[in-house]
PyMOL CGO cylinders between C-alpha atoms (Angstrom):
from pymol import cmd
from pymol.cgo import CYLINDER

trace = [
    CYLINDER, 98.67, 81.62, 76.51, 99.89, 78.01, 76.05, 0.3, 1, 1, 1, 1, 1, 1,
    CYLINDER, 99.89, 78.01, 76.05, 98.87, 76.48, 72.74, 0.3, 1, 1, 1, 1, 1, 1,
    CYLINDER, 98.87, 76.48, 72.74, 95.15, 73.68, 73.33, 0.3, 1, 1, 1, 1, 1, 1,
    CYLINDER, 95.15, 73.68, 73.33, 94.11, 73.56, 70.63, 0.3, 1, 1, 1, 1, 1, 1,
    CYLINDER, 94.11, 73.56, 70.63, 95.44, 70.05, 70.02, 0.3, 1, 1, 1, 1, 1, 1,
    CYLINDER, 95.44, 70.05, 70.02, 94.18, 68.69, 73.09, 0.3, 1, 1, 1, 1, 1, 1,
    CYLINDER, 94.18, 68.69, 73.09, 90.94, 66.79, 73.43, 0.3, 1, 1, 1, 1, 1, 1,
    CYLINDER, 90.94, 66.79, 73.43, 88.06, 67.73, 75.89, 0.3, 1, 1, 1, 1, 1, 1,
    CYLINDER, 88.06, 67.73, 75.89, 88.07, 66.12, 79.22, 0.3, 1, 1, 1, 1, 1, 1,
    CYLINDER, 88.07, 66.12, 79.22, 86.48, 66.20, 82.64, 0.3, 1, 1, 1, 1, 1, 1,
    CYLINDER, 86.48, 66.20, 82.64, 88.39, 67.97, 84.61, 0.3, 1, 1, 1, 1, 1, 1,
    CYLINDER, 88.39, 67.97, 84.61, 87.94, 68.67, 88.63, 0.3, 1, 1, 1, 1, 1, 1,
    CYLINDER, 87.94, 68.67, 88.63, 89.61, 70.31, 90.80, 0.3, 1, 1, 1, 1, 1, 1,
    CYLINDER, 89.61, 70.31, 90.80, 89.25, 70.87, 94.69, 0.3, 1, 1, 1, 1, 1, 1,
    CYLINDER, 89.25, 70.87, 94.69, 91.01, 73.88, 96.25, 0.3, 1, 1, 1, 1, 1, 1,
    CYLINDER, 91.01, 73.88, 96.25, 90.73, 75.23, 99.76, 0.3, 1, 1, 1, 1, 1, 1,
    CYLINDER, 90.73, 75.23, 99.76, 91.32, 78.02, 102.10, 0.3, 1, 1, 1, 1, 1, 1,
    CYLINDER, 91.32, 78.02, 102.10, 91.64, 79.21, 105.97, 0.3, 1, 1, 1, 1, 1, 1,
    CYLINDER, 91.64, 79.21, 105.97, 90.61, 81.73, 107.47, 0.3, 1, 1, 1, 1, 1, 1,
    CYLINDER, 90.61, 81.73, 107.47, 90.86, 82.38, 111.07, 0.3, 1, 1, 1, 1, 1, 1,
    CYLINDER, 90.86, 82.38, 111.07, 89.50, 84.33, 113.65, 0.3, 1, 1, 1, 1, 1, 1,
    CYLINDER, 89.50, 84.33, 113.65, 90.25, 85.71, 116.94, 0.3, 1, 1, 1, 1, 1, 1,
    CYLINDER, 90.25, 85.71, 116.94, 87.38, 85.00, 119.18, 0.3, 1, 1, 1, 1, 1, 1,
    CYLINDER, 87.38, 85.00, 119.18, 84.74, 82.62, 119.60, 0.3, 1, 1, 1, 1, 1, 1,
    CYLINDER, 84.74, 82.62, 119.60, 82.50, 86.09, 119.62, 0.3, 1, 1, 1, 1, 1, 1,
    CYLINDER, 82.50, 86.09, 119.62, 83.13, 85.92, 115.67, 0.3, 1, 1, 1, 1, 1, 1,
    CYLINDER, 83.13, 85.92, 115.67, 82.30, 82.59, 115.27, 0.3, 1, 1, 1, 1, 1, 1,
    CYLINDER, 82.30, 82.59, 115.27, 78.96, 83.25, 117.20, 0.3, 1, 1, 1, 1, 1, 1,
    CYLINDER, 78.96, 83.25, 117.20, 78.07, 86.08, 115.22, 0.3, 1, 1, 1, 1, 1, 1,
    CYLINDER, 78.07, 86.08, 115.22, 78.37, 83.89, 112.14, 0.3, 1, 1, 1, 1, 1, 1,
    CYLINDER, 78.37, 83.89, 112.14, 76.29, 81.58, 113.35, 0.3, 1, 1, 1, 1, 1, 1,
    CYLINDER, 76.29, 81.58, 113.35, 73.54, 83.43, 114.50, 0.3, 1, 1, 1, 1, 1, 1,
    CYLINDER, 73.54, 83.43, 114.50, 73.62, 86.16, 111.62, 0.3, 1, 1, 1, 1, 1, 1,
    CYLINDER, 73.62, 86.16, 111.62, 74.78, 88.88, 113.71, 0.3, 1, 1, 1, 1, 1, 1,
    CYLINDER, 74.78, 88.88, 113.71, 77.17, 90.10, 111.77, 0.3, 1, 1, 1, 1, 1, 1,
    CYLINDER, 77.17, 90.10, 111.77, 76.59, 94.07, 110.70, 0.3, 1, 1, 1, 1, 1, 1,
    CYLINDER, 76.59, 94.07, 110.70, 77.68, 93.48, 106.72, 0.3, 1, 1, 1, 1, 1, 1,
    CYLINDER, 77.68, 93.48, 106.72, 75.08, 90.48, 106.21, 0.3, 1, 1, 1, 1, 1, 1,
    CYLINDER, 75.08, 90.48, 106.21, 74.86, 86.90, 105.70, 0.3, 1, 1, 1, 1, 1, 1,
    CYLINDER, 74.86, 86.90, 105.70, 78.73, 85.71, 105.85, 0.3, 1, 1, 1, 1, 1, 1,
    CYLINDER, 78.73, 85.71, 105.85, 78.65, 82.42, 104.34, 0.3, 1, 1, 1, 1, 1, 1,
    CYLINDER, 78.65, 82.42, 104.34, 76.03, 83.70, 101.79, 0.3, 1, 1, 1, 1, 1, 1,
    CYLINDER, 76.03, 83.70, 101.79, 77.52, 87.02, 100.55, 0.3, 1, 1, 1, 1, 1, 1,
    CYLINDER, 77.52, 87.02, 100.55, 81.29, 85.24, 100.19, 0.3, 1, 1, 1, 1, 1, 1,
    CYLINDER, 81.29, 85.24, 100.19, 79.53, 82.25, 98.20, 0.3, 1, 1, 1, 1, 1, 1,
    CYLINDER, 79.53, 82.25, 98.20, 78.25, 84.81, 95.43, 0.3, 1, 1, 1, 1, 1, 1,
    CYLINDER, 78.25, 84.81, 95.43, 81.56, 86.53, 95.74, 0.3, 1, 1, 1, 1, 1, 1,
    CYLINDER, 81.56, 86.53, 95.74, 83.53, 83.03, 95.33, 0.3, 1, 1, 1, 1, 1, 1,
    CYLINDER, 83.53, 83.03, 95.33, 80.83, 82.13, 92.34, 0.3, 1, 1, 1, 1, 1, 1,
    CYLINDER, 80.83, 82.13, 92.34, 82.23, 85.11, 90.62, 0.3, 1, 1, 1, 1, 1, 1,
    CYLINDER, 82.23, 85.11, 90.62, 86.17, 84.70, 91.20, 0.3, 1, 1, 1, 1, 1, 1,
    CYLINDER, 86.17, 84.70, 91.20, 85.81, 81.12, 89.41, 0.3, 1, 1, 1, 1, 1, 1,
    CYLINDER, 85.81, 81.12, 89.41, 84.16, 82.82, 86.82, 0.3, 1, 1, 1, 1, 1, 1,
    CYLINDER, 84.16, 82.82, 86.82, 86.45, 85.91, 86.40, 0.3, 1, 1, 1, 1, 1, 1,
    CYLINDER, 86.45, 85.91, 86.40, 89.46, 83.99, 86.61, 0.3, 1, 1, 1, 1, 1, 1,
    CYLINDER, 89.46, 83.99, 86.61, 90.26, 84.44, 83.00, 0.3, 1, 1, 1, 1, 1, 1,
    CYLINDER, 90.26, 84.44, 83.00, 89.59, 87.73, 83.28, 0.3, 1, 1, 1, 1, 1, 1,
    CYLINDER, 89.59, 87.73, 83.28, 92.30, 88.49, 86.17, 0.3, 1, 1, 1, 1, 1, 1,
    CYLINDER, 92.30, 88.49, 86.17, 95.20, 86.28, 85.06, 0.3, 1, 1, 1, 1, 1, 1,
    CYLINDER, 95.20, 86.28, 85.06, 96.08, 87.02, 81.75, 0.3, 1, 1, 1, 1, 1, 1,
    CYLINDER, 96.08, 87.02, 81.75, 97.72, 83.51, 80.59, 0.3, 1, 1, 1, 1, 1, 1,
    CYLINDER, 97.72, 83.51, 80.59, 94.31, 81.52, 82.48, 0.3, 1, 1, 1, 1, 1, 1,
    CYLINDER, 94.31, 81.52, 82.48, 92.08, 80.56, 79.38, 0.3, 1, 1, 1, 1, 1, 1,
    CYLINDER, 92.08, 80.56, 79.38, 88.58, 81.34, 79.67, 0.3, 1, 1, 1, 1, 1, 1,
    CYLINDER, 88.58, 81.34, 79.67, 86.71, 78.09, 80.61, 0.3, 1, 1, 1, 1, 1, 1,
    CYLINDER, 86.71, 78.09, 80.61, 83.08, 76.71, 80.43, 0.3, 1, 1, 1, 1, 1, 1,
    CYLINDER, 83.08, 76.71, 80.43, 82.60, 76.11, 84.07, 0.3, 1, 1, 1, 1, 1, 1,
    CYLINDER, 82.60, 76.11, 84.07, 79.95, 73.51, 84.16, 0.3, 1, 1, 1, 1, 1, 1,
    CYLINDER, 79.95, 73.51, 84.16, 79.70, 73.09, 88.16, 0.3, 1, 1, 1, 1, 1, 1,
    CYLINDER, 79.70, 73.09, 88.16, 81.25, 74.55, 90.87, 0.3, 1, 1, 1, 1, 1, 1,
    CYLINDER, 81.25, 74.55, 90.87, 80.48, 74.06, 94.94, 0.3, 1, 1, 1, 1, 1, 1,
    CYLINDER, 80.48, 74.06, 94.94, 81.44, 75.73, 98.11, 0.3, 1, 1, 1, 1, 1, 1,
    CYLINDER, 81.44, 75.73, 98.11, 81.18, 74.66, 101.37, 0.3, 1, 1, 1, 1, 1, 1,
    CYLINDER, 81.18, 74.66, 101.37, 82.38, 75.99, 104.94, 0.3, 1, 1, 1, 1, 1, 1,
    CYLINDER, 82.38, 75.99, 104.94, 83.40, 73.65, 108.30, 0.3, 1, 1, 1, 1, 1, 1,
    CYLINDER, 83.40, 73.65, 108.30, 83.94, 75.71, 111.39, 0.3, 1, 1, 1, 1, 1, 1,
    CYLINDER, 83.94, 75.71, 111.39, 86.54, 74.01, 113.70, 0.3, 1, 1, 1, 1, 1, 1,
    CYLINDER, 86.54, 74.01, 113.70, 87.40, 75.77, 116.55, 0.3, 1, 1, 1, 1, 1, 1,
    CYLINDER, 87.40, 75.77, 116.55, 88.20, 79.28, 115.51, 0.3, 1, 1, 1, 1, 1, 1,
    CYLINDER, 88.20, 79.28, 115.51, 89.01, 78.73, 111.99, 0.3, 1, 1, 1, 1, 1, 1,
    CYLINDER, 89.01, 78.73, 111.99, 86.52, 78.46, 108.85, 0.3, 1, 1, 1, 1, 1, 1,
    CYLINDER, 86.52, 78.46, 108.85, 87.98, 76.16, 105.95, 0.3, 1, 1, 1, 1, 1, 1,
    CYLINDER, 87.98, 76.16, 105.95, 86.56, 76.89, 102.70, 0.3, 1, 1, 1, 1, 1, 1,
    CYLINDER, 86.56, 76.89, 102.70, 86.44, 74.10, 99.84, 0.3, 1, 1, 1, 1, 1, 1,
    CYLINDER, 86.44, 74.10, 99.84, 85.62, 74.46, 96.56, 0.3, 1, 1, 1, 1, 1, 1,
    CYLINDER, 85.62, 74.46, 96.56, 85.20, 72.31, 93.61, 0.3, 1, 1, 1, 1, 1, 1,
    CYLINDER, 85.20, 72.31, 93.61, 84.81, 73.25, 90.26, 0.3, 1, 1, 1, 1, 1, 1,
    CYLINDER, 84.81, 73.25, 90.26, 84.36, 70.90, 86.98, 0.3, 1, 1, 1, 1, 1, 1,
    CYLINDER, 84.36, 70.90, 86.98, 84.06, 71.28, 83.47, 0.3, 1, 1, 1, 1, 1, 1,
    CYLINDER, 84.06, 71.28, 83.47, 84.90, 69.29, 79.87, 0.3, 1, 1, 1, 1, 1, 1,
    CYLINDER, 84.90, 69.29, 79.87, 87.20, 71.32, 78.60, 0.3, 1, 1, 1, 1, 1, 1,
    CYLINDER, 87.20, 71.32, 78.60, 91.14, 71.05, 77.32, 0.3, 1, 1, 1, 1, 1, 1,
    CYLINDER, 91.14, 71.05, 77.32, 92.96, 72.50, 80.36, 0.3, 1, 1, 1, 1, 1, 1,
    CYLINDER, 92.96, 72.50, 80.36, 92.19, 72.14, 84.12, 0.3, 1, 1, 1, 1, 1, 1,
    CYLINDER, 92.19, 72.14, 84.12, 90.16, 74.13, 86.39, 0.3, 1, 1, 1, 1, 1, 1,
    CYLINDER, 90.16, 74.13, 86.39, 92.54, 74.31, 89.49, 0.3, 1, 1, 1, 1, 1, 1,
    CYLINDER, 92.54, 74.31, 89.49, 93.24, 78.29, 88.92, 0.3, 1, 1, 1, 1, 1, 1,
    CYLINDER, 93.24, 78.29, 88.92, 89.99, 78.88, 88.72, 0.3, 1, 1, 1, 1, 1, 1,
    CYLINDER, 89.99, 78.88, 88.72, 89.25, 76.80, 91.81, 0.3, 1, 1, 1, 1, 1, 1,
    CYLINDER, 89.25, 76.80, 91.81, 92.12, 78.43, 93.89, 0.3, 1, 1, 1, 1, 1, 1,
    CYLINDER, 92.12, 78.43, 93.89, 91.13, 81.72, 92.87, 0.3, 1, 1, 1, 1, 1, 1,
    CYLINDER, 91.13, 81.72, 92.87, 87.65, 81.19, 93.86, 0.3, 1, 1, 1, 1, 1, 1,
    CYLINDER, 87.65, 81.19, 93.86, 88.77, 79.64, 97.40, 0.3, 1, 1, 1, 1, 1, 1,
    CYLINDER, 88.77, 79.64, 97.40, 91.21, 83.04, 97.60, 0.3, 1, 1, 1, 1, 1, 1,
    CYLINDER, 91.21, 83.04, 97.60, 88.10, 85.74, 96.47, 0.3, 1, 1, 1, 1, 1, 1,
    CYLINDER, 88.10, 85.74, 96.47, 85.87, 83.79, 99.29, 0.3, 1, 1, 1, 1, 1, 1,
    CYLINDER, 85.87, 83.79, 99.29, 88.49, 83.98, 102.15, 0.3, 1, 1, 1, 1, 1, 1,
    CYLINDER, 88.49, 83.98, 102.15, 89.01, 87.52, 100.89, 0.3, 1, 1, 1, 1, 1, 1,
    CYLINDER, 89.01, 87.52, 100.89, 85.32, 88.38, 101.19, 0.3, 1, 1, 1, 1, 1, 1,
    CYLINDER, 85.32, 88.38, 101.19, 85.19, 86.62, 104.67, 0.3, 1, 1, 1, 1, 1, 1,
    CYLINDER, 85.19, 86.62, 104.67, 88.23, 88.59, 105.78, 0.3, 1, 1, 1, 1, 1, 1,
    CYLINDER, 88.23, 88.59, 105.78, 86.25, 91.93, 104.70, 0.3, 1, 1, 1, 1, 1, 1,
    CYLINDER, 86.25, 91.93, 104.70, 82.74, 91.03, 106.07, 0.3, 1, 1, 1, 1, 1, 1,
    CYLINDER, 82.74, 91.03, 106.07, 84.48, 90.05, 109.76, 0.3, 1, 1, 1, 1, 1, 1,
    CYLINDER, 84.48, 90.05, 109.76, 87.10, 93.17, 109.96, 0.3, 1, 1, 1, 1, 1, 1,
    CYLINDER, 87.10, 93.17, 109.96, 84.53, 95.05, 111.86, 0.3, 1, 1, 1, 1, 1, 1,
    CYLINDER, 84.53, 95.05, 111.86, 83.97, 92.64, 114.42, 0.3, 1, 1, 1, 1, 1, 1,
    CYLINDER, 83.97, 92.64, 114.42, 87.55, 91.16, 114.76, 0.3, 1, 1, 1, 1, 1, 1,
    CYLINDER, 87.55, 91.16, 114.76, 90.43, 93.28, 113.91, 0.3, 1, 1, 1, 1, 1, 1,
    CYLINDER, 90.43, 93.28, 113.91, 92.54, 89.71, 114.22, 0.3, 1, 1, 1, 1, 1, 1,
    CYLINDER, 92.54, 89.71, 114.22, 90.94, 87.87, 111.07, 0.3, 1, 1, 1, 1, 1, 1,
    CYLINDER, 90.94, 87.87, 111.07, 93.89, 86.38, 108.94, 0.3, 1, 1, 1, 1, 1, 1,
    CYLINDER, 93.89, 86.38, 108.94, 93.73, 84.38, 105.93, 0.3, 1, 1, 1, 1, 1, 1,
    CYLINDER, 93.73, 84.38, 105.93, 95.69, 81.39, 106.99, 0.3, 1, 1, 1, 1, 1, 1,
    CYLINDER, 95.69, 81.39, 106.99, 96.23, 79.01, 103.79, 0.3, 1, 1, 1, 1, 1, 1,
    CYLINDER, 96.23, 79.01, 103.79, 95.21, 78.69, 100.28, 0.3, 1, 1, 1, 1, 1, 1,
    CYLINDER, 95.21, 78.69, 100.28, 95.93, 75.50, 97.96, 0.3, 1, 1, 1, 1, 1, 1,
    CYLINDER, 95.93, 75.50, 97.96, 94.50, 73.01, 95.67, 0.3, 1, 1, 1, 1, 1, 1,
    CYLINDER, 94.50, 73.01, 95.67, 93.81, 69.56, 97.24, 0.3, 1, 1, 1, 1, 1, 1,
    CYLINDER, 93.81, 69.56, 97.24, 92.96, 67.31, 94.51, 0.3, 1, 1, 1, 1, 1, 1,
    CYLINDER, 92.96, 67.31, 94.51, 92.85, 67.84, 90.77, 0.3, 1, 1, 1, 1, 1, 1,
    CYLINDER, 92.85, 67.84, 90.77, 91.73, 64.82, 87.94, 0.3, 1, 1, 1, 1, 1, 1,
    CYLINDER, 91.73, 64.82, 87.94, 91.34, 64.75, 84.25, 0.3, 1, 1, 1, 1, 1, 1,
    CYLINDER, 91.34, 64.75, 84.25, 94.67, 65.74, 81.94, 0.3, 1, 1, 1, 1, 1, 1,
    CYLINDER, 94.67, 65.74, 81.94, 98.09, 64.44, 82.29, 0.3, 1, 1, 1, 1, 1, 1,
    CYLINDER, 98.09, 64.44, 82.29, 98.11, 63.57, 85.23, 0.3, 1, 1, 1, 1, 1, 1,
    CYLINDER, 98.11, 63.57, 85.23, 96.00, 63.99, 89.14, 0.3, 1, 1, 1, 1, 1, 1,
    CYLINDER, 96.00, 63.99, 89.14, 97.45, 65.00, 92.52, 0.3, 1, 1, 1, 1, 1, 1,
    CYLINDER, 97.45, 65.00, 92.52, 95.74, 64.06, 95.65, 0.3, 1, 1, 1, 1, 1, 1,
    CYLINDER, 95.74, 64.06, 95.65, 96.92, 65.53, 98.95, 0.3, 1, 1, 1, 1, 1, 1,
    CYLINDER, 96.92, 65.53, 98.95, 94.05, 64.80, 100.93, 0.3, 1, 1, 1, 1, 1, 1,
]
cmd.load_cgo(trace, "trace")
């Protein structure tokens, strides 16, 4: 891992999203009305999403484990594709976007394995960081 120990605590956010499309407006239905056989979609891949921010460090060896002090997830259905953001904050020495990625990535991934037995077509379209502050420097590409 890189050396932090000279580096002061910060706030640090970062906002990272993901895609994940469908094939059918059926899917999109089922979501919405809690039809789908595995459970509560948006619920289920929330918890699941909770956890990949928190097990980052544990997955990718050079991440360093991080105090996460706040992290949210939402969904916005457009058409037939589900966008997943996530934000994630702590004050710590090193950012937060891995963690936020990987959380967007371990939701899309849990959507993608909830819907397969409704819609063999479900891809994972897209997942990036969108806006990170605190450290050297931010990026914005909202």
């Amino acid at each position: 891992m890189v050396d932090i120990t000279h580096k002061e605590n910060t706030l640090r956010t970062a906002i990272a999203e993901a895609i994940v499309e469908v094939s059918s407006p059926e899917t999109i239905q089922a979501i919405r009305e809690k039809r789908v056989p595995k459970g509560d979609v948006f619920a289920m891949s929330k918890a699941a999403g909770l956890l990949g921010v928190k097990k980052t460090a544990d997955l990718l060896p050079d991440c360093h484990p991080l105090p996460i002090e706040y992290t949210d997830i939402r969904y916005e259905i457009e058409e037939l594709q589900i966008r997943i953001t996530i934000t994630v904050k702590t004050h710590y020495k090193t950012g937060v976007e891995v963690e936020a990625m990987h959380g967007a990535s371990v939701v899309a991934l849990n959507l993608y394995d909830m819907l397969k037995p409704i819609d063999k077509g479900v891809e994972i379209a897209r997942i990036r960081l969108i806006k990170k502050t605190g450290g050297k420097s931010d990026i914005n590409k909202r």
